[in-house]
VMD Tcl script that builds the backbone (N, CA, C; Angstrom):
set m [mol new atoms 255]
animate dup $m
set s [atomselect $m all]
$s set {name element resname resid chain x y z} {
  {N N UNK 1 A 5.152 -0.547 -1.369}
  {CA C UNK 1 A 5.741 -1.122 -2.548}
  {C C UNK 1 A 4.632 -1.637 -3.460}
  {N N UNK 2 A 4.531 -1.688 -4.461}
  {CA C UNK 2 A 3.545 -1.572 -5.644}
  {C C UNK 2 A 3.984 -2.510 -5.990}
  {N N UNK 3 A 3.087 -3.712 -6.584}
  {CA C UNK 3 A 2.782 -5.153 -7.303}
  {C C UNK 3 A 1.946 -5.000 -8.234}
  {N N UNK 4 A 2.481 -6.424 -9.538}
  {CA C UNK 4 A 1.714 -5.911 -10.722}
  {C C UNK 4 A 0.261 -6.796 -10.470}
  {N N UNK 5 A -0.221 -7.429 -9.288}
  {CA C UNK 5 A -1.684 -7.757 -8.971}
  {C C UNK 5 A -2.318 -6.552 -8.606}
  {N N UNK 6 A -1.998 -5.530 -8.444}
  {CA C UNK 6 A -2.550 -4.065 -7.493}
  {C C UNK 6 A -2.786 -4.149 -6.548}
  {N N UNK 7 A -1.780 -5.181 -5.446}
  {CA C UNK 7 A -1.665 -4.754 -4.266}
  {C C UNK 7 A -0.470 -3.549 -3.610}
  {N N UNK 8 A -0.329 -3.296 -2.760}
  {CA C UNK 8 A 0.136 -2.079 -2.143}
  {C C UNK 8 A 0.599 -2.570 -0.911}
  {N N UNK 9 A 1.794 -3.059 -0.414}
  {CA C UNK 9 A 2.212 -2.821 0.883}
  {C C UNK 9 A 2.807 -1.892 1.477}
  {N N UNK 10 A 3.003 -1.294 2.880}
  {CA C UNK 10 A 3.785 -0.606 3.641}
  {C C UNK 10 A 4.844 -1.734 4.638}
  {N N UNK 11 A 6.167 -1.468 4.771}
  {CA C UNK 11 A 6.941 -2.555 5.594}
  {C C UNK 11 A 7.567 -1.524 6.660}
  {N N UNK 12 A 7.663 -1.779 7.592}
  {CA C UNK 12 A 8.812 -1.337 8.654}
  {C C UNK 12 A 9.909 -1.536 8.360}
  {N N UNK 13 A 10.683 -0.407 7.985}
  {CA C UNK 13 A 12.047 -0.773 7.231}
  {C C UNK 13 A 13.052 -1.628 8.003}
  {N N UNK 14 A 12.956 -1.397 8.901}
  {CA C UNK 14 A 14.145 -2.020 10.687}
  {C C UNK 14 A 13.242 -3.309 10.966}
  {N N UNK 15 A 12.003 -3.775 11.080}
  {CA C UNK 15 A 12.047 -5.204 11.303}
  {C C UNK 15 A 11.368 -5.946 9.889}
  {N N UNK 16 A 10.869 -5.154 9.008}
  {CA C UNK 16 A 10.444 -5.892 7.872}
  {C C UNK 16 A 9.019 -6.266 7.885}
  {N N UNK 17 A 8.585 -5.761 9.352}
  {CA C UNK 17 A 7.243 -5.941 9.717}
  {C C UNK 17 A 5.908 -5.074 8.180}
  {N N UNK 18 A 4.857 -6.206 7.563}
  {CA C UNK 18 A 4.297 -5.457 6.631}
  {C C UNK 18 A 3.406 -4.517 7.478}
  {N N UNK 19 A 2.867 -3.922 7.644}
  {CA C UNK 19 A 1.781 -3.122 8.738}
  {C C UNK 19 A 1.198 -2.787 7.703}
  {N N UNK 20 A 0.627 -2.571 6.370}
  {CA C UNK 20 A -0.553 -2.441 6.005}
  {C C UNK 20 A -0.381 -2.964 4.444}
  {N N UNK 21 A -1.844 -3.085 3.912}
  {CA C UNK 21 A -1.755 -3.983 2.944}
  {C C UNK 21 A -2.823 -3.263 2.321}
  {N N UNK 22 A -3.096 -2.512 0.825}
  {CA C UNK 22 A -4.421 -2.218 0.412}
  {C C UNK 22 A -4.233 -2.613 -1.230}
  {N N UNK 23 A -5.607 -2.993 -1.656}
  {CA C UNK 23 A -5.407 -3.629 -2.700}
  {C C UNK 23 A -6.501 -2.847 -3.827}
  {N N UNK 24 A -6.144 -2.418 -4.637}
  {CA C UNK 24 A -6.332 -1.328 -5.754}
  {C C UNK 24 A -7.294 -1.832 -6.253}
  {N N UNK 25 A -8.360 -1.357 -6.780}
  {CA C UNK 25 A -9.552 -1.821 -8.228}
  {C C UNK 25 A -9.684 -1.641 -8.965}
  {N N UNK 26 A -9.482 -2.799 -10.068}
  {CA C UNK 26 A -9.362 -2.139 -11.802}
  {C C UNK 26 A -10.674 -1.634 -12.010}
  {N N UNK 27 A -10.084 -0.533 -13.193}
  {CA C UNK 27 A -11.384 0.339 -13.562}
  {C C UNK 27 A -12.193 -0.475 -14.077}
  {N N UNK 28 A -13.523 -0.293 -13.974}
  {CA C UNK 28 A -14.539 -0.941 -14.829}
  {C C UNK 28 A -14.484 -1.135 -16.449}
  {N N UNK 29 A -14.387 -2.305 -16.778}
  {CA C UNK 29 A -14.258 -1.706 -18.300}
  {C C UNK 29 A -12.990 -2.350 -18.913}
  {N N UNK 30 A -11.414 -3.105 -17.674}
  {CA C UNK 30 A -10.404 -2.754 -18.083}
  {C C UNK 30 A -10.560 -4.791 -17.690}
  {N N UNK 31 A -9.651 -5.550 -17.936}
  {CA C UNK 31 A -9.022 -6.728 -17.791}
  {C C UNK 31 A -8.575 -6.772 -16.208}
  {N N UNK 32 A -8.529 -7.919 -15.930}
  {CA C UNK 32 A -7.702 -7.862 -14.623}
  {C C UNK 32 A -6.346 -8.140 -14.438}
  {N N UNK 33 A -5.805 -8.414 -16.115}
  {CA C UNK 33 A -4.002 -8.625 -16.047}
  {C C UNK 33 A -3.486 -7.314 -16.100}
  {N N UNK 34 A -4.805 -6.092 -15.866}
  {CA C UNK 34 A -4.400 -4.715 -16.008}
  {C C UNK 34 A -4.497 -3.945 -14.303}
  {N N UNK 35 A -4.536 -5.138 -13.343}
  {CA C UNK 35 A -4.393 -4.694 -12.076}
  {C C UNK 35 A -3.312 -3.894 -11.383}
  {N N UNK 36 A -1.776 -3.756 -12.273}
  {CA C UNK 36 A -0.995 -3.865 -11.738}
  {C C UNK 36 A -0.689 -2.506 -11.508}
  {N N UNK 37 A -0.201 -1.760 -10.536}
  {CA C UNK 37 A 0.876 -0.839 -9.697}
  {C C UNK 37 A 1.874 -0.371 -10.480}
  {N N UNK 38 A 2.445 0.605 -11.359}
  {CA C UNK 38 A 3.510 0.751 -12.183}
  {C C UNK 38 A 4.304 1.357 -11.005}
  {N N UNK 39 A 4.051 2.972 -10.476}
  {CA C UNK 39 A 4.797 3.601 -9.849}
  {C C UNK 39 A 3.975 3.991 -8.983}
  {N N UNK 40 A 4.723 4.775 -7.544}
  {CA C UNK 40 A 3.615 5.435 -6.282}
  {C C UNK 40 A 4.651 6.344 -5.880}
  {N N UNK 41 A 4.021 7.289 -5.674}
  {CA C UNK 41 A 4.963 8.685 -4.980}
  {C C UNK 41 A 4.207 9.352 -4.204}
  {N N UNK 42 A 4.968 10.176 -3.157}
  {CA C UNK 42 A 3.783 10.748 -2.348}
  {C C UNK 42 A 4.044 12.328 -2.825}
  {N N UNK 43 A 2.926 12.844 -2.715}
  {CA C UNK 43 A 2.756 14.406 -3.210}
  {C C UNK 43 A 3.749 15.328 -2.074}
  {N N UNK 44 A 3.777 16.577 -2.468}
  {CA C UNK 44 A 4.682 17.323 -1.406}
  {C C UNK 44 A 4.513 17.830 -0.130}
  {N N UNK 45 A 3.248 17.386 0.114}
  {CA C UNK 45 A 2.866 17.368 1.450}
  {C C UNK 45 A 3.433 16.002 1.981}
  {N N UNK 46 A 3.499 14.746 1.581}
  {CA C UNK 46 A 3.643 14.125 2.265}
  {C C UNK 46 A 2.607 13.147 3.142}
  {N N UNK 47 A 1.321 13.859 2.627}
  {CA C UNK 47 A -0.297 13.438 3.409}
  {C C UNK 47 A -0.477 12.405 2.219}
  {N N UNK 48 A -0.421 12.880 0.572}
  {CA C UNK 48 A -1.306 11.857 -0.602}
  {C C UNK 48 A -0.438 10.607 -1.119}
  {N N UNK 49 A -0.778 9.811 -1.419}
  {CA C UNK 49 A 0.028 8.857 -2.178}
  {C C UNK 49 A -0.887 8.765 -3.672}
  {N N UNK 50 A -0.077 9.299 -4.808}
  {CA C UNK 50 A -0.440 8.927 -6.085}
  {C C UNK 50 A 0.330 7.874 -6.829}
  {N N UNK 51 A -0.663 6.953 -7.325}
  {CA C UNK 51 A 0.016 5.679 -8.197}
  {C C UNK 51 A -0.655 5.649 -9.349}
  {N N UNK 52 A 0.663 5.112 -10.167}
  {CA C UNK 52 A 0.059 5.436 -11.737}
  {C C UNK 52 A -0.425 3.344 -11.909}
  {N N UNK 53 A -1.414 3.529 -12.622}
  {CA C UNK 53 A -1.588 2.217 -12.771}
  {C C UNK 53 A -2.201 1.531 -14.172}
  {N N UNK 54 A -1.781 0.389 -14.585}
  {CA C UNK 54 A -2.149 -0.154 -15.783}
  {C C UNK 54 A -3.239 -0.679 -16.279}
  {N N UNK 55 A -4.161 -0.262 -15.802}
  {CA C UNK 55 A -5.499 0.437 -16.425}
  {C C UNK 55 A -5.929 1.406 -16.867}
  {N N UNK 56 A -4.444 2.027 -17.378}
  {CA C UNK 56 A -4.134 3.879 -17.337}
  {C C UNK 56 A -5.308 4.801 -16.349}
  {N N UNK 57 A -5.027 4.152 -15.235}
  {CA C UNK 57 A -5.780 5.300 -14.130}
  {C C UNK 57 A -4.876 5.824 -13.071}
  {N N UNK 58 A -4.720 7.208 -12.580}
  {CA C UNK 58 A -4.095 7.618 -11.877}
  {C C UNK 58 A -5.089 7.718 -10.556}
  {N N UNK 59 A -4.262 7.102 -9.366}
  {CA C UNK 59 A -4.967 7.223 -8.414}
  {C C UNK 59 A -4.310 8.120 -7.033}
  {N N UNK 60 A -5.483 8.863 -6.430}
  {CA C UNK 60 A -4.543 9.855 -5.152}
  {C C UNK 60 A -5.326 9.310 -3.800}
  {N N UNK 61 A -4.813 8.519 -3.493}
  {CA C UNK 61 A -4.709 7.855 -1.657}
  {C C UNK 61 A -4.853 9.095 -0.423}
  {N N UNK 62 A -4.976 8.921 0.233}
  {CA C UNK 62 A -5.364 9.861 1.413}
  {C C UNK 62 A -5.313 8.933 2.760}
  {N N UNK 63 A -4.592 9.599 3.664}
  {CA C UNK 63 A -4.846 8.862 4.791}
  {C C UNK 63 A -6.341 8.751 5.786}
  {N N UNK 64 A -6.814 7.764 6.038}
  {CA C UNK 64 A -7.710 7.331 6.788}
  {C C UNK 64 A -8.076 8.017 8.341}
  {N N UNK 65 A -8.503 9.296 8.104}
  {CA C UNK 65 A -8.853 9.990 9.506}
  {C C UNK 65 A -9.593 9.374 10.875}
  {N N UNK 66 A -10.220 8.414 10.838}
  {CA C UNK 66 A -11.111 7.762 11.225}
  {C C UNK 66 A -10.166 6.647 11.839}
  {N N UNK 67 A -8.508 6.213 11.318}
  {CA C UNK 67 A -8.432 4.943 11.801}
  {C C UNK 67 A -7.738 5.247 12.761}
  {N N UNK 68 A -8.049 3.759 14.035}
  {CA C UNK 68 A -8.032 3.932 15.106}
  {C C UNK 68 A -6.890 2.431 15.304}
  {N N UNK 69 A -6.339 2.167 16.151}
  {CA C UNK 69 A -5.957 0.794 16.661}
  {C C UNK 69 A -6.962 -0.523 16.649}
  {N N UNK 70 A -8.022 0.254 16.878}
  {CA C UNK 70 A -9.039 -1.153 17.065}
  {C C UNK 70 A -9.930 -1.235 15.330}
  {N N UNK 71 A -9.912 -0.162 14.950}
  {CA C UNK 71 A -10.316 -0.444 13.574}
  {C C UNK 71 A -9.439 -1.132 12.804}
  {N N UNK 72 A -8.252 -0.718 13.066}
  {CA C UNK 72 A -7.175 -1.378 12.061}
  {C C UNK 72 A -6.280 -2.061 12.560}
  {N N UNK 73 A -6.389 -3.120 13.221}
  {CA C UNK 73 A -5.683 -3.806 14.111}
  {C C UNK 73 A -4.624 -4.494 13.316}
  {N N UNK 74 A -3.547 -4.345 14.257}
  {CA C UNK 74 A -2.062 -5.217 13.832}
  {C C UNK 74 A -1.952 -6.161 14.114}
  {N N UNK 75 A -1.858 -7.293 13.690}
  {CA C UNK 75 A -1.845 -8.259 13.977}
  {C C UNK 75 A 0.424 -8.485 14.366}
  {N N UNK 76 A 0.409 -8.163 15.214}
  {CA C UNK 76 A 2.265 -8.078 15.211}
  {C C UNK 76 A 2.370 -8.147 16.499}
  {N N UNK 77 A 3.793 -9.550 16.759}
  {CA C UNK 77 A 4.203 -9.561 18.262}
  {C C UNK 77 A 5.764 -9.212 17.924}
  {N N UNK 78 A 6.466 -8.427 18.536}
  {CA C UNK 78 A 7.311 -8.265 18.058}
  {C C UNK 78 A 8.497 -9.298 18.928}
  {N N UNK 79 A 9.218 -9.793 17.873}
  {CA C UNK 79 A 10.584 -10.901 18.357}
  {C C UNK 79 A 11.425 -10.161 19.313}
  {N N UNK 80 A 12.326 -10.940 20.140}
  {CA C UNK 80 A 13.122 -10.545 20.848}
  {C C UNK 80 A 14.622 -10.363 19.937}
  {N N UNK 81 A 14.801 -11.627 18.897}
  {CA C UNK 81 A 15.646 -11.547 18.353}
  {C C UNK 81 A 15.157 -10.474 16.660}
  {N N UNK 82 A 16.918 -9.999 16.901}
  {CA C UNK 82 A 16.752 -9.339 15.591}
  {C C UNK 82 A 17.449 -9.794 14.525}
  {N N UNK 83 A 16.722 -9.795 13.550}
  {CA C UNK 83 A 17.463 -10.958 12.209}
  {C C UNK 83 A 17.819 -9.611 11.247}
  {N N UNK 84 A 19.183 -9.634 11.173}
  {CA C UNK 84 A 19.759 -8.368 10.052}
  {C C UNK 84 A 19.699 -9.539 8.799}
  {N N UNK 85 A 19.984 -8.422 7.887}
  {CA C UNK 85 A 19.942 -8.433 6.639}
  {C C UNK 85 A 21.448 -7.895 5.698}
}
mol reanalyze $m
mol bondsrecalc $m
mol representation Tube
mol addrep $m
């Protein structure tokens, strides 16, 4: 989900858990009230994530080949109880 600071979360839709968090960099050159996330879609593979952003820069994401459990550790215990919505 895209924020107008240019952060980026991913949530676990079923516990709400965030599991990753990446935070965008305004272009050189641009303001920082121009950080923000307009839209994100993933390409038709399904591998890229492109977000259009208000620094008029389009950006294409790629997943992290390299990450491992211990590189990118979760910080998550998961509850016994489940809190619906």
């Amino acid at each position: 989900m895209p924020a107008d600071n240019g952060a980026m979360g991913f949530w676990d839709w079923k516990s709400g858990y965030q599991f990753q968090r990446l935070d965008s960099l305004v272009q050189p050159g641009s303001l920082e009230s121009e950080a923000g996330i307009f839209c994100a879609e993933f390409d038709k593979t399904g591998l890229r994530l492109i977000t259009g952003e208000a620094d008029k820069t389009i950006k294409i994401w790629k997943e992290d080949d390299q990450a491992t459990p211990e590189t990118h550790p979760l910080d998550w215990k998961p509850s016994l109880v489940r809190k619906r919505y």
